[in-house]
Structure formats: C-alpha cells, structure tokens
ZAMARGU-4260 file (C-alpha; in steps of 0.2 Angstrom, whole numbers, plus 5000, padded with zeros to 4 digits):
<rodrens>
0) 5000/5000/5000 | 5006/5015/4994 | 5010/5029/5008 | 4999/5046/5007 | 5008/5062/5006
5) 4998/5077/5013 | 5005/5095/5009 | 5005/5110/5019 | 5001/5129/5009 | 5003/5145/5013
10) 4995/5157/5000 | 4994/5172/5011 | 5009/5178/5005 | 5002/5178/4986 | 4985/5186/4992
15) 4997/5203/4999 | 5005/5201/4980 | 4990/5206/4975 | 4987/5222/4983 | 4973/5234/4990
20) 4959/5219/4987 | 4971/5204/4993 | 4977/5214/5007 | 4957/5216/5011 | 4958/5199/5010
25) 4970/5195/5020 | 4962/5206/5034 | 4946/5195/5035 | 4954/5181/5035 | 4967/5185/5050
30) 4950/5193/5059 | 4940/5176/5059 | 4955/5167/5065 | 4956/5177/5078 | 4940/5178/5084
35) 4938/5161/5082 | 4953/5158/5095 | 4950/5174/5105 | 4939/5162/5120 | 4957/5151/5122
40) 4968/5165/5121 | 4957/5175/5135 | 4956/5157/5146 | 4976/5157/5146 | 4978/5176/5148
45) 4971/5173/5167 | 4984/5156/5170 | 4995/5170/5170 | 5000/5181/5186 | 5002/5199/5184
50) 5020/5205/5185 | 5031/5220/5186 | 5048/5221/5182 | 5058/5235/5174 | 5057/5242/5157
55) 5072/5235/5147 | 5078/5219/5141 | 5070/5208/5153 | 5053/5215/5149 | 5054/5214/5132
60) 5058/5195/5131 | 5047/5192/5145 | 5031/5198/5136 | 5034/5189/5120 | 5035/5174/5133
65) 5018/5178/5139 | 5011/5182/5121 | 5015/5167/5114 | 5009/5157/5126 | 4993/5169/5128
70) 4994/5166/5107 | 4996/5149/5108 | 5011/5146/5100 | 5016/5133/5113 | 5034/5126/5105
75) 5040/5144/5105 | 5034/5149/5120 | 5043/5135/5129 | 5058/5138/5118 | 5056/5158/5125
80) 5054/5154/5143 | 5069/5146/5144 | 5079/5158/5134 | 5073/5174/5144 | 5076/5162/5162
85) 5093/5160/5153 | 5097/5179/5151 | 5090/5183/5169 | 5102/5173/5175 | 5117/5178/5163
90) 5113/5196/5168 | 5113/5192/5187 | 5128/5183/5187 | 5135/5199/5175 | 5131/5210/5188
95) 5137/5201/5202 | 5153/5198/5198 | 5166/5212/5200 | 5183/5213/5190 | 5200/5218/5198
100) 5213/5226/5186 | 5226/5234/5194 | 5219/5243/5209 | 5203/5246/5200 | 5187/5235/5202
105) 5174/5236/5190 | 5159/5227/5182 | 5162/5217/5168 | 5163/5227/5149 | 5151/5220/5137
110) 5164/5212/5128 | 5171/5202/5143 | 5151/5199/5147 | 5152/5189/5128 | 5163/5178/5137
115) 5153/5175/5153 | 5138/5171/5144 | 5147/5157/5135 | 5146/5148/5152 | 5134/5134/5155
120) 5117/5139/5162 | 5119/5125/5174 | 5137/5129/5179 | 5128/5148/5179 | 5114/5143/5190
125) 5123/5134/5203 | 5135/5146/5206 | 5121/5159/5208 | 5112/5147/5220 | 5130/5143/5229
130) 5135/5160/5230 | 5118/5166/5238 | 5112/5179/5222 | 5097/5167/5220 | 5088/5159/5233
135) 5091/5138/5232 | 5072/5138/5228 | 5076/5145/5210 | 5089/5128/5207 | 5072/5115/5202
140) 5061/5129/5191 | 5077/5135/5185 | 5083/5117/5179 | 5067/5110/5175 | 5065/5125/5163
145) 5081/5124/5155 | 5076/5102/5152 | 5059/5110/5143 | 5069/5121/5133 | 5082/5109/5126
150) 5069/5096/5121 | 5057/5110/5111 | 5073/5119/5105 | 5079/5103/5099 | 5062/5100/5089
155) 5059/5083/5104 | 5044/5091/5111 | 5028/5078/5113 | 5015/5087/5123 | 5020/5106/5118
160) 5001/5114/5127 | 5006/5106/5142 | 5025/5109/5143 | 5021/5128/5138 | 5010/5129/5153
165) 5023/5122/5164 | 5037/5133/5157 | 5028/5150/5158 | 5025/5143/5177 | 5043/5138/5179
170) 5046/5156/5174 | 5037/5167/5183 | 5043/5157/5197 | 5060/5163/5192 | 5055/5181/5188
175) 5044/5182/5205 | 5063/5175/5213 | 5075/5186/5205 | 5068/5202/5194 | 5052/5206/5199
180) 5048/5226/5208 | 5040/5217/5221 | 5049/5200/5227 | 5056/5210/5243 | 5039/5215/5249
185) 5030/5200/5259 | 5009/5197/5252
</rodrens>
C-alpha cells in the first residue's frame, strides 16, 4: 500500500501580492482566526499572574514569553521561557561579579560579558544558587525550565500545550525569585 503524502500551503503571502483587494483579503481572514481563538487566548491570559519588572531587556523578552503562550504558540513559547530564564540569569551573574585590574574594580565590559555568557546555564545557576544571588528555591524551576527548553529547541517536544504551561510557570517562578519590583515585599 502506497504511503499518502499530505501538503501543507501558505498562500497568504500571494494574496498581499495582489494588493489593496488581497490585502482586504488577508484582513478578513486574519480577523476570523482570531476571533475564532479569542475564548482560548482569553482562558490562558488569566493562568497568568500579573507582573512588574523593569522596562528593558527583561521585559521585552518576558512579554513575548507571555504572548506566545497567551497566542498559543506553545513550541515557541517553551523555547522563549527558557531563553529569557537564561538571560535573567546571565545578567545576574554579570552584575554580580566584579573585576579587579590593577587597583581598580569594576563590572564586567560588554565584551568580557560575551565571554561570561558562553558559560553553561547549569554551571551559571549553581554558582548563583551557591554563592547566595538566588535563593536555592530558584535551582528545580530553573533546571526543569532549561530540560523544557532543550527538548522544544531541539524540535523533541511531545505534549508542547502542556509543557508551555509548565514553562511559563517555571518562569514566573523565576521572575517572582529574581527580577520582579515586588519580590522583597511579603503578600
């Protein structure tokens, strides 16, 4: 028996080629996809907490995490989560170490942070955890996080809805831990 072979198309792309009516087109059809998955997007907008943590880098990649998961987009999400727990961590071992040349201390430039960030995230989290810059709590949603991340970077996910919803856990976790405006205060 002969093996099927199904085909997948994107003609969207030839639709904008055609100008003002394709791109009217285009705008119907990107409007009844979303409405159609506005209820699921609106049910995983409230799995997440709210959050504040300074404008800059961290916010930026934090909030795609948190719009590709609201979006559905559940491989990239988990792919995001780690890779924004990953720079959390890089920038807090960057601030935290100080340099001594000649009498001088200072913080690492950006080209000697290059080099820091070629550092394994596990040998970066354990010395964060073992030097006290991150409470020991952080070490299991850290390294669980990191696990997710290999596995969907490396195209091995299996349960990609399910892992997405872990890893957005495993990083707010992380952000409540290290970056957030409010992890001093007690609730």
């Amino acid at each position: 028996m002969e093996e099927q072979t199904f085909w997948g198309l994107d003609s969207i792309p030839d639709l904008l080629k055609m100008g003002k009516e394709g791109e009217k087109d285009v705008k119907k059809i990107f409007r009844k996809k979303l409405e159609q998955q506005l209820p699921q997007m609106i049910e995983r907008y409230k799995l997440l907490p709210a959050i504040i943590v300074e404008m800059g880098k961290y916010w930026e990649l934090l909030s795609e995490a948190r719009a590709l998961f609201v979006e559905g987009y559940f491989y990239s999400c988990v792919a995001m989560c780690g890779a924004t727990a990953e720079r959390i961590a890089k920038e807090l071992l960057r601030n935290t170490i100080l340099l001594r040349s000649r009498d001088e201390w200072t913080s690492p430039s950006d080209e000697q942070a290059f080099v820091l960030d070629r550092i394994e995230m596990n040998d970066v989290r354990e010395l964060l955890v073992k030097s006290g810059v991150i409470d020991q709590k952080l070490r299991m949603p850290f390294q669980k996080l990191a696990e997710l991340r290999n596995r969907y970077t490396h195209a091995l996910g299996e349960s990609a809805h399910d892992d997405a919803q872990k890893a957005i856990e495993y990083l707010h976790t992380i952000v409540e831990g290290t970056i957030s405006a409010v992890r001093h205060y007690e609730t």
